[in-house]
TORPAPA-127626 format. One record per residue (C-alpha): residue number from 1; residue in three letters; chain; x, y, z. Coordinates in steps of 0.001 Angstrom, whole numbers, always signed. Layout:
N
+-----+------+-------+---------+---------+---------+
:  nr : rest : kette :       X :       Y :       Z :
+-----+------+-------+---------+---------+---------+
: NUM :  ALA :     A :       X :       Y :       Z :
...
+-----+------+-------+---------+---------+---------+
This chain:
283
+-----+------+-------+---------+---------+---------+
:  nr : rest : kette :       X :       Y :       Z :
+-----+------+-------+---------+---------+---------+
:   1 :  UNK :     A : -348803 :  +75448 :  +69822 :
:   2 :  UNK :     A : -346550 :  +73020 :  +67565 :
:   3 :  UNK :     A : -348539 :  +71941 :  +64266 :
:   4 :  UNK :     A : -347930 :  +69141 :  +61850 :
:   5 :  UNK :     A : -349391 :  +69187 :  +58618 :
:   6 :  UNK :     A : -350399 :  +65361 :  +58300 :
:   7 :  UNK :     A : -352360 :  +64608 :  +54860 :
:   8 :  UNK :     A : -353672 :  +68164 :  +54234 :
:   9 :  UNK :     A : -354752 :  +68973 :  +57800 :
:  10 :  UNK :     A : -353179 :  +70622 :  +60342 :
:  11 :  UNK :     A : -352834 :  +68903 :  +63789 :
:  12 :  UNK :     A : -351750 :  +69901 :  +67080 :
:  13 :  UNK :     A : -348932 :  +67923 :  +68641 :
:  14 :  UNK :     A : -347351 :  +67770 :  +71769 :
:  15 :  UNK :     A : -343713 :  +65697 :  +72421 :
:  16 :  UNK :     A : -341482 :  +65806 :  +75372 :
:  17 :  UNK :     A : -337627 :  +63297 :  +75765 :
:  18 :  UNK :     A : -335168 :  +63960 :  +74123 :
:  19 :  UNK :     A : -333085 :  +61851 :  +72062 :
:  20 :  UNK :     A : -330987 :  +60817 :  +74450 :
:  21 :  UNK :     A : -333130 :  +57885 :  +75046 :
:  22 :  UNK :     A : -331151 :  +56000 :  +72121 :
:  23 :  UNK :     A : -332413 :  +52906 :  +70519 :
:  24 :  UNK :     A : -335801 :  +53324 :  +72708 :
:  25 :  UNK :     A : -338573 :  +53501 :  +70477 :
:  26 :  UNK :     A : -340796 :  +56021 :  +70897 :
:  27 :  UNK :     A : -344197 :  +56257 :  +72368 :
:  28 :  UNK :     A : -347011 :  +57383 :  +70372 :
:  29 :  UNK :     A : -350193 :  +58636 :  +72481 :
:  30 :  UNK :     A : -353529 :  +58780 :  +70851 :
:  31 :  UNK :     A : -356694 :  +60301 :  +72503 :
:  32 :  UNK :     A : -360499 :  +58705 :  +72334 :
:  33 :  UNK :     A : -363654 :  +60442 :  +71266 :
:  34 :  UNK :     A : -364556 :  +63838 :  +72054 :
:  35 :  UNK :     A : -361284 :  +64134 :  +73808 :
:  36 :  UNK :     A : -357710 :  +65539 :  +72962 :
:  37 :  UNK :     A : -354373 :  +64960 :  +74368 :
:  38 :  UNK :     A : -354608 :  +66142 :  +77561 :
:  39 :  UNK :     A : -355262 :  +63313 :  +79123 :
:  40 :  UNK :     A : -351964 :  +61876 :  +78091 :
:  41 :  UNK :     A : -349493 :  +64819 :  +79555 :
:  42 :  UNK :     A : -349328 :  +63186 :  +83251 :
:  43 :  UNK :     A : -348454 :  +59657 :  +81793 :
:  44 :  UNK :     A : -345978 :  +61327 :  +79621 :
:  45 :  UNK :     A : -344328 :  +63718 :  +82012 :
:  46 :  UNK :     A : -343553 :  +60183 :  +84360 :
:  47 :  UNK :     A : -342656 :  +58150 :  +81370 :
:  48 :  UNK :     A : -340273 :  +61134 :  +79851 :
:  49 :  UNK :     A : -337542 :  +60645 :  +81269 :
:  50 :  UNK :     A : -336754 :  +57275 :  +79614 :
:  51 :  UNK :     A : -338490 :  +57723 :  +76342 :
:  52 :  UNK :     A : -339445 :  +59870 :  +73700 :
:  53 :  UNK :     A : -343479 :  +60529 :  +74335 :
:  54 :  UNK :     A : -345743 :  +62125 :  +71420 :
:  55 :  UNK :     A : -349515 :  +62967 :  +71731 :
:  56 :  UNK :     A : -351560 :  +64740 :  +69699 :
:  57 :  UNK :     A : -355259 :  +65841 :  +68725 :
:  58 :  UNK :     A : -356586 :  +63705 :  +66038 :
:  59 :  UNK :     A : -358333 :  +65517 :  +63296 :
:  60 :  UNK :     A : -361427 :  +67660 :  +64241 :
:  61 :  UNK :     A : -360850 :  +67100 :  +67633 :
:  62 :  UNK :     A : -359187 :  +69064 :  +70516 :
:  63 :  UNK :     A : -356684 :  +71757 :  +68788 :
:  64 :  UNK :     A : -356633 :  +69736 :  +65207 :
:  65 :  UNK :     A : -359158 :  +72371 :  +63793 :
:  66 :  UNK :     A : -359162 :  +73706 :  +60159 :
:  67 :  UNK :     A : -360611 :  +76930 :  +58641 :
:  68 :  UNK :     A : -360930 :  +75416 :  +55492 :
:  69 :  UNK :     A : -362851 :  +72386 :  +53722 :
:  70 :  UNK :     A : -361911 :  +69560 :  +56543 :
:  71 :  UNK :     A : -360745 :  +66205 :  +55125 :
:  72 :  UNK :     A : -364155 :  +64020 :  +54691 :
:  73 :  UNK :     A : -362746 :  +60372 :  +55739 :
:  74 :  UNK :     A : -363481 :  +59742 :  +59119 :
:  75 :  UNK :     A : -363316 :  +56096 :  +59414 :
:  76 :  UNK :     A : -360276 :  +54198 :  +61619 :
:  77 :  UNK :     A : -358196 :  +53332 :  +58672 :
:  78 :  UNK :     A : -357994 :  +57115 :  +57865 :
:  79 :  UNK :     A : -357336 :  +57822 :  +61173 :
:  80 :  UNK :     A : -354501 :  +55486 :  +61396 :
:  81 :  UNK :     A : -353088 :  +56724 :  +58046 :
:  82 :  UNK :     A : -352889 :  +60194 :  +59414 :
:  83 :  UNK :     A : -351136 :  +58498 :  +62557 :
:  84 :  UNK :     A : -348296 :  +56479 :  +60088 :
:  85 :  UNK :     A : -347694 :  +60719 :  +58693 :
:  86 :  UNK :     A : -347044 :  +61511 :  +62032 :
:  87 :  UNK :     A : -344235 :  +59440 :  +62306 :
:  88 :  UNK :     A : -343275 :  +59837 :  +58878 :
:  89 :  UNK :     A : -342997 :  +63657 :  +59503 :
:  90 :  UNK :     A : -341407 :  +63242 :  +62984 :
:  91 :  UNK :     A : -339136 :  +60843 :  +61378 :
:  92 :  UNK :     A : -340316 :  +58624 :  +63887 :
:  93 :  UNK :     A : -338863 :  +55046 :  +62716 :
:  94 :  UNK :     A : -339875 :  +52532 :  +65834 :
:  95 :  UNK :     A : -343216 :  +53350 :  +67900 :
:  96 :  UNK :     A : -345041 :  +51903 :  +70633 :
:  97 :  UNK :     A : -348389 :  +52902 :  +69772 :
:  98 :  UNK :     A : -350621 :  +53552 :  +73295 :
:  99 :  UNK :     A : -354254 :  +54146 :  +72223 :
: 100 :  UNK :     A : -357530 :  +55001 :  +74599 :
: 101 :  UNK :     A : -360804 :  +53689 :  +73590 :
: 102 :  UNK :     A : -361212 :  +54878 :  +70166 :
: 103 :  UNK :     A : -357484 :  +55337 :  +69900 :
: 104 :  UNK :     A : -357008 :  +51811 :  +70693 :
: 105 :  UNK :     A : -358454 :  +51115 :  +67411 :
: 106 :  UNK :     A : -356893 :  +53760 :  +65148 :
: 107 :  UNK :     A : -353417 :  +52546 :  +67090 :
: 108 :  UNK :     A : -354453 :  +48890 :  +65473 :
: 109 :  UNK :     A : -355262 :  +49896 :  +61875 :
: 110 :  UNK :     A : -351787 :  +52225 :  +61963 :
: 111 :  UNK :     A : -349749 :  +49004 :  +63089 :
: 112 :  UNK :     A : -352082 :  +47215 :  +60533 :
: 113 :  UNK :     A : -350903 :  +49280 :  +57614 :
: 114 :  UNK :     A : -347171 :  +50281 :  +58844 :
: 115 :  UNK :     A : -345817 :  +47737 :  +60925 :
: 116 :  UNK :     A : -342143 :  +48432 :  +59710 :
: 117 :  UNK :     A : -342264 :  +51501 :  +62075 :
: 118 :  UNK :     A : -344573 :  +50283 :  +64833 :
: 119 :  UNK :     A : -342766 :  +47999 :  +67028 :
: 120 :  UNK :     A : -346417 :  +47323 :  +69408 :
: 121 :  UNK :     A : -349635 :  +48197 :  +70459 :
: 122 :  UNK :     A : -350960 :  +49141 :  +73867 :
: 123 :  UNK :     A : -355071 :  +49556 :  +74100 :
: 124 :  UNK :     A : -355996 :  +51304 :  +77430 :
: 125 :  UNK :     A : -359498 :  +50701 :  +78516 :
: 126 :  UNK :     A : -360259 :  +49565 :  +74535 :
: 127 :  UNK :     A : -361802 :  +46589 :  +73050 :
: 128 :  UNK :     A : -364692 :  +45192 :  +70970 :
: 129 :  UNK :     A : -365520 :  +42744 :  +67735 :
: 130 :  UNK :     A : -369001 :  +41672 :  +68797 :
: 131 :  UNK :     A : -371716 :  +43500 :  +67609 :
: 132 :  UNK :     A : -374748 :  +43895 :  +69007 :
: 133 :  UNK :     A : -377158 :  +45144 :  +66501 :
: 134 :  UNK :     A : -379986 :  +47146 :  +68776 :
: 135 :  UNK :     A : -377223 :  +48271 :  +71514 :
: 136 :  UNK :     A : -374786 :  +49556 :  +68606 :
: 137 :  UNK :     A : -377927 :  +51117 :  +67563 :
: 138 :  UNK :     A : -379013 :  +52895 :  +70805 :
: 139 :  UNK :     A : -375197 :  +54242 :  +71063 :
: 140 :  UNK :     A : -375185 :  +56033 :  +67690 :
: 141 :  UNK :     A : -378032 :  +57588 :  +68570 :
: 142 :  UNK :     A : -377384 :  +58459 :  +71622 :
: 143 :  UNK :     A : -374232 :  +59955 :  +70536 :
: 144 :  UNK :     A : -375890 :  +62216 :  +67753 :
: 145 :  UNK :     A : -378165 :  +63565 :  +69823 :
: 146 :  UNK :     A : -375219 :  +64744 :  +72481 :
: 147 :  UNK :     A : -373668 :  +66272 :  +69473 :
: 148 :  UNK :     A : -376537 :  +67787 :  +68267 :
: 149 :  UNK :     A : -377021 :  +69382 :  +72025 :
: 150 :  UNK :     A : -374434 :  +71865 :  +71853 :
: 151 :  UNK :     A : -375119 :  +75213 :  +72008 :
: 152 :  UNK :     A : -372586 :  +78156 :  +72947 :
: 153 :  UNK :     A : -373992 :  +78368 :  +76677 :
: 154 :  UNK :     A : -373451 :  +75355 :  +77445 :
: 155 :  UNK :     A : -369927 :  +75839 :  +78464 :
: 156 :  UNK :     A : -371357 :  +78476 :  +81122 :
: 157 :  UNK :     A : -373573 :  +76106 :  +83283 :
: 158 :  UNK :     A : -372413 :  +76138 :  +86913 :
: 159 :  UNK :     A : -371358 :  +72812 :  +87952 :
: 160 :  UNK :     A : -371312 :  +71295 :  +84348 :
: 161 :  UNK :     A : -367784 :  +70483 :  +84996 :
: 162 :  UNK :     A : -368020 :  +68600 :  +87863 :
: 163 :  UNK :     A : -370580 :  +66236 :  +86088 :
: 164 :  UNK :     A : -367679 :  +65586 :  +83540 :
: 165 :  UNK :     A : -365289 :  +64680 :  +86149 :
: 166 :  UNK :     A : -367700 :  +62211 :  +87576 :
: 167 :  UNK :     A : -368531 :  +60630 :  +83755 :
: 168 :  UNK :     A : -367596 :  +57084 :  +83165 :
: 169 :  UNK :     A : -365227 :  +56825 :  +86020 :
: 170 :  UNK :     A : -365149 :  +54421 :  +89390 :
: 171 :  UNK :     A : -364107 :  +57866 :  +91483 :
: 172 :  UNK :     A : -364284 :  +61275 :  +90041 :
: 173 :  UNK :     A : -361700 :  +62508 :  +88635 :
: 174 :  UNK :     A : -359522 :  +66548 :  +89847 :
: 175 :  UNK :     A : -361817 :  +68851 :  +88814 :
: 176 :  UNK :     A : -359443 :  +70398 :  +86331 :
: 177 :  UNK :     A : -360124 :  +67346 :  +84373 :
: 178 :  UNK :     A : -364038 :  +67665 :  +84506 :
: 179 :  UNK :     A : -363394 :  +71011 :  +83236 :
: 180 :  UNK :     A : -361027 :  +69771 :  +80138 :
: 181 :  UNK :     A : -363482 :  +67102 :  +79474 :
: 182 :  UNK :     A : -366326 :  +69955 :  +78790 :
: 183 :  UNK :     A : -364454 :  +72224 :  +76673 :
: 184 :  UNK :     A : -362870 :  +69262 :  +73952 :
: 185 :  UNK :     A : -366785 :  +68007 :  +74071 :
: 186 :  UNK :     A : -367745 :  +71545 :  +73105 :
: 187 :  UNK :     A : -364915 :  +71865 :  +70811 :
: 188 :  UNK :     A : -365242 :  +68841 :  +68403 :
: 189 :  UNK :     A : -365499 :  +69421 :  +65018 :
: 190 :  UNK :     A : -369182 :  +68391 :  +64018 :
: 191 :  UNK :     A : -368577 :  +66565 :  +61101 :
: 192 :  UNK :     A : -365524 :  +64946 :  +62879 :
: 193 :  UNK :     A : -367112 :  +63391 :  +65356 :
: 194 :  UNK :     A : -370123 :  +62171 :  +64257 :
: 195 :  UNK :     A : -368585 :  +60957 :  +61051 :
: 196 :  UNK :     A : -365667 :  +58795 :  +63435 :
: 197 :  UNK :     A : -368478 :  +57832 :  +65577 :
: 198 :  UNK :     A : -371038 :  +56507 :  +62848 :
: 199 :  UNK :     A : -367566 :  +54640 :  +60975 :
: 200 :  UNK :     A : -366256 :  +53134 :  +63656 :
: 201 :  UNK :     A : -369147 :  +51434 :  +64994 :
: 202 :  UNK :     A : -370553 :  +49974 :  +61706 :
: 203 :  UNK :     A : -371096 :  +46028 :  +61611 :
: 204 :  UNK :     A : -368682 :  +45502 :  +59046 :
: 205 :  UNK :     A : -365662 :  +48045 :  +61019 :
: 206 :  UNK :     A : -366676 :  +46255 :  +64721 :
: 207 :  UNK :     A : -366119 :  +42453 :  +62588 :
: 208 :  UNK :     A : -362697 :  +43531 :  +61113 :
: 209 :  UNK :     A : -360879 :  +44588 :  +64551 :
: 210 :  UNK :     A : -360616 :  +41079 :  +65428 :
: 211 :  UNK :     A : -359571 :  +40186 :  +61928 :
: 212 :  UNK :     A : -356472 :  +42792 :  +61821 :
: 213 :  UNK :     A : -355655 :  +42504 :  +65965 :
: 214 :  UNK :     A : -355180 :  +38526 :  +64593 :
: 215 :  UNK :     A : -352867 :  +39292 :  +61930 :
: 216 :  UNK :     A : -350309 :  +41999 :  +63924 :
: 217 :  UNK :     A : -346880 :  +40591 :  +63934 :
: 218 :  UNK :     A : -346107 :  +42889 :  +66752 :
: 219 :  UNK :     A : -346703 :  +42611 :  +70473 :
: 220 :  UNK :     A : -349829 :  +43492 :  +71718 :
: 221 :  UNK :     A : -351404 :  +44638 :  +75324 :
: 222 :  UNK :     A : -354815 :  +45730 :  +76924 :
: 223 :  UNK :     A : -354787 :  +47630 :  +79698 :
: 224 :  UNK :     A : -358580 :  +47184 :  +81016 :
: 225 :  UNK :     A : -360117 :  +49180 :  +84093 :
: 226 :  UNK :     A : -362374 :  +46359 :  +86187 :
: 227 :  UNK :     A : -365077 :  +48773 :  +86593 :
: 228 :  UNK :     A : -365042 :  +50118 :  +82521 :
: 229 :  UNK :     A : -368401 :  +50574 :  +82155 :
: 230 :  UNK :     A : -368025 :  +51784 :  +78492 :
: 231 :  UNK :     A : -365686 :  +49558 :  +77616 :
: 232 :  UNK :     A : -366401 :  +46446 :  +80026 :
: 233 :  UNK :     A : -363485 :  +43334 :  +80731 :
: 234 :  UNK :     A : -365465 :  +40645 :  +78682 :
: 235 :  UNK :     A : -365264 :  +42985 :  +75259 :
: 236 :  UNK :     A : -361329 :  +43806 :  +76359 :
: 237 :  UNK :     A : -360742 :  +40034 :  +76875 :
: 238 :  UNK :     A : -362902 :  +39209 :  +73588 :
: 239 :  UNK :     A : -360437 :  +41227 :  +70973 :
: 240 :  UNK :     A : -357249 :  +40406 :  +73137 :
: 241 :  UNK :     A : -358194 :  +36489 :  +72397 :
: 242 :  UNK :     A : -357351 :  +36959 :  +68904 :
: 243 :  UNK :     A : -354048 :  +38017 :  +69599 :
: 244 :  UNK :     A : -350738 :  +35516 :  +69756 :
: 245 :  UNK :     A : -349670 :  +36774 :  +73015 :
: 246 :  UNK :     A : -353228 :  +35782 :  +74369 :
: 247 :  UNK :     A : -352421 :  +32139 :  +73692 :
: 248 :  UNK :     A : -348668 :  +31925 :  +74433 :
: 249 :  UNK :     A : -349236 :  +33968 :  +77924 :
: 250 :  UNK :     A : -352474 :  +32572 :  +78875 :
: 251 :  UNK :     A : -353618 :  +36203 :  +78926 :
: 252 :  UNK :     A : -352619 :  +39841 :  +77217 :
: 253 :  UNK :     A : -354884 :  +41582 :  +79350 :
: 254 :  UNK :     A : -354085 :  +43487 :  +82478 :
: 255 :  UNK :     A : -357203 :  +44266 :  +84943 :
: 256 :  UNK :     A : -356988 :  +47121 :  +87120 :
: 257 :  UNK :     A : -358481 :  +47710 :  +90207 :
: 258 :  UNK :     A : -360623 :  +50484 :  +91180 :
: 259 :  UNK :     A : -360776 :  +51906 :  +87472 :
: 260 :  UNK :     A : -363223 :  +53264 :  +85216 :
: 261 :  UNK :     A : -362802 :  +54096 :  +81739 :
: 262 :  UNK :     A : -359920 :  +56540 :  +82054 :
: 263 :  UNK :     A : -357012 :  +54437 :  +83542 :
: 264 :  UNK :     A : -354554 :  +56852 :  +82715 :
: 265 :  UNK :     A : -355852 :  +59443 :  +85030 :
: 266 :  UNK :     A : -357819 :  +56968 :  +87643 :
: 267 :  UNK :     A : -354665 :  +54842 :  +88262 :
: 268 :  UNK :     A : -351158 :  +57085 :  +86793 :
: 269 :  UNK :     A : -349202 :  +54850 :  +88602 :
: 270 :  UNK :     A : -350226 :  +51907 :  +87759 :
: 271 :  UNK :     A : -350459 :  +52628 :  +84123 :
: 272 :  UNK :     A : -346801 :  +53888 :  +84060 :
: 273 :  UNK :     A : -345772 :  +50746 :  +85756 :
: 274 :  UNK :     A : -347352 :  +48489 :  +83541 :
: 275 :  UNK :     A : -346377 :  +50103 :  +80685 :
: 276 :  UNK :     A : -342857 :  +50250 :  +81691 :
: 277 :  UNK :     A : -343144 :  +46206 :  +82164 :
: 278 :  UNK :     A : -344259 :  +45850 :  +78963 :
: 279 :  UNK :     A : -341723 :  +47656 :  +76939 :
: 280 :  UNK :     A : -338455 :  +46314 :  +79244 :
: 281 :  UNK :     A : -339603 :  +42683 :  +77804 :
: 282 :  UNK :     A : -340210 :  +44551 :  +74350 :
: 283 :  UNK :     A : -340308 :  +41135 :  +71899 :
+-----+------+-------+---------+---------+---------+
């Protein structure tokens, strides 16, 4: 598997086009929690033929692994930096940045801090800014106590998998994907993802998306699934609002039907298309 060493740590990458697209920028997946960039190969494999597609694993998560003493910053802005050395090493000069619930906000801070090389932002089935003290509350713990539920046999339950593929979607998802689903939850890095999860969802990190999605000079789009449970339309529309292109369009936000939290899997079609849309009128 291809590796990148990106700040110290080594991450797994996967990129597919060829350089024959030209002056096309490049597309830049990037996975959500407890996932790994999987989820992105379908999208890509449609979308190849035009552009140059990249995904990886962020750190700690799917194949990004380390032996050694694993970087401690976990928070979005450190995410995004390890993002900008992805391009940097690729030699990557103009992205489209196309990031999935948590990616959606390390795909913001990265634009925040390098917008020379990224050219725009797509969030798919990602949102936020308000925060809700006791329901931010119940979610971290929640989520600790799934990552503290982990043990080797886990993997090994009969019909585990299928539960995965029926997890936060409007119809369950191939099987295959229930069963990728399970092993990146068993394989996150500890540290990794309860560190990302406890940083990203402090008051003072929910109150600044708003603040940096406001200041982008680049294009920006959410693509929003109608039945997100996890990430529902009114906290999609809320962060989109602070955008330019929410004003001079009337709205930035596409709704899909008949979607769920994974919109890249639930509705590949539509997902291409709209993303193709987006970049022909790229501003």
């Amino acid at each position: 598997m291809p590796t990148l060493d990106l700040l110290g740590f080594p991450h797994h990458y996967q990129q597919s086009g060829s350089d024959r697209q030209g002056a096309a920028p490049s597309l830049i997946f990037v996975h959500g929690w407890l996932l790994s960039h999987h989820y992105w190969l379908p999208l890509m494999e449609l979308l190849s033929g035009q552009y140059s597609c990249v995904s990886y694993d962020l750190r700690g998560f799917g194949a990004s692994q380390s032996l050694g003493h694993p970087r401690s910053e976990y928070d979005l802005e450190a995410y995004g930096q390890d993002l900008i050395d992805l391009l940097e090493k690729l030699n990557i000069e103009q992205a489209w940045l196309v990031g999935h619930s948590l990616g959606g906000s390390v795909a913001i801070w990265a634009a925040h801090l390098c917008p020379e090389r990224v050219k725009g932002v797509v969030c798919v089935n990602a949102g936020g800014g308000i925060y809700l003290k006791e329901e931010f509350e119940k979610f971290r713990s929640a989520g600790e106590k799934l990552l503290d539920f982990r043990p080797p046999w886990l993997g090994r339950l009969p019909l585990l998998d299928l539960a995965f593929s029926r997890m936060m979607v409007e119809k369950p998802l191939a099987r295959k994907w229930g069963r990728q689903r399970l092993l990146d939850f068993l394989r996150a890095d500890q540290q990794a993802a309860r560190g990302s999860l406890l940083e990203s969802t402090t008051e003072a990190a929910v109150h600044l998306l708003p603040k940096l999605v406001a200041e982008l000079p680049q294009p920006m789009y959410f693509l929003a699934g109608q039945n997100d449970r996890v990430m529902e339309l009114q906290y999609v529309k809320y962060l989109a609002s602070f955008h330019g292109l929410f004003a001079q369009l009337g709205t930035n936000v596409v709704e899909i039907e008949n979607c769920g939290h994974f919109a890249m899997l639930e509705q590949l079609p539509v997902v291409a298309n709209k993303l193709q849309q987006i970049l022909a009128t790229d501003h």
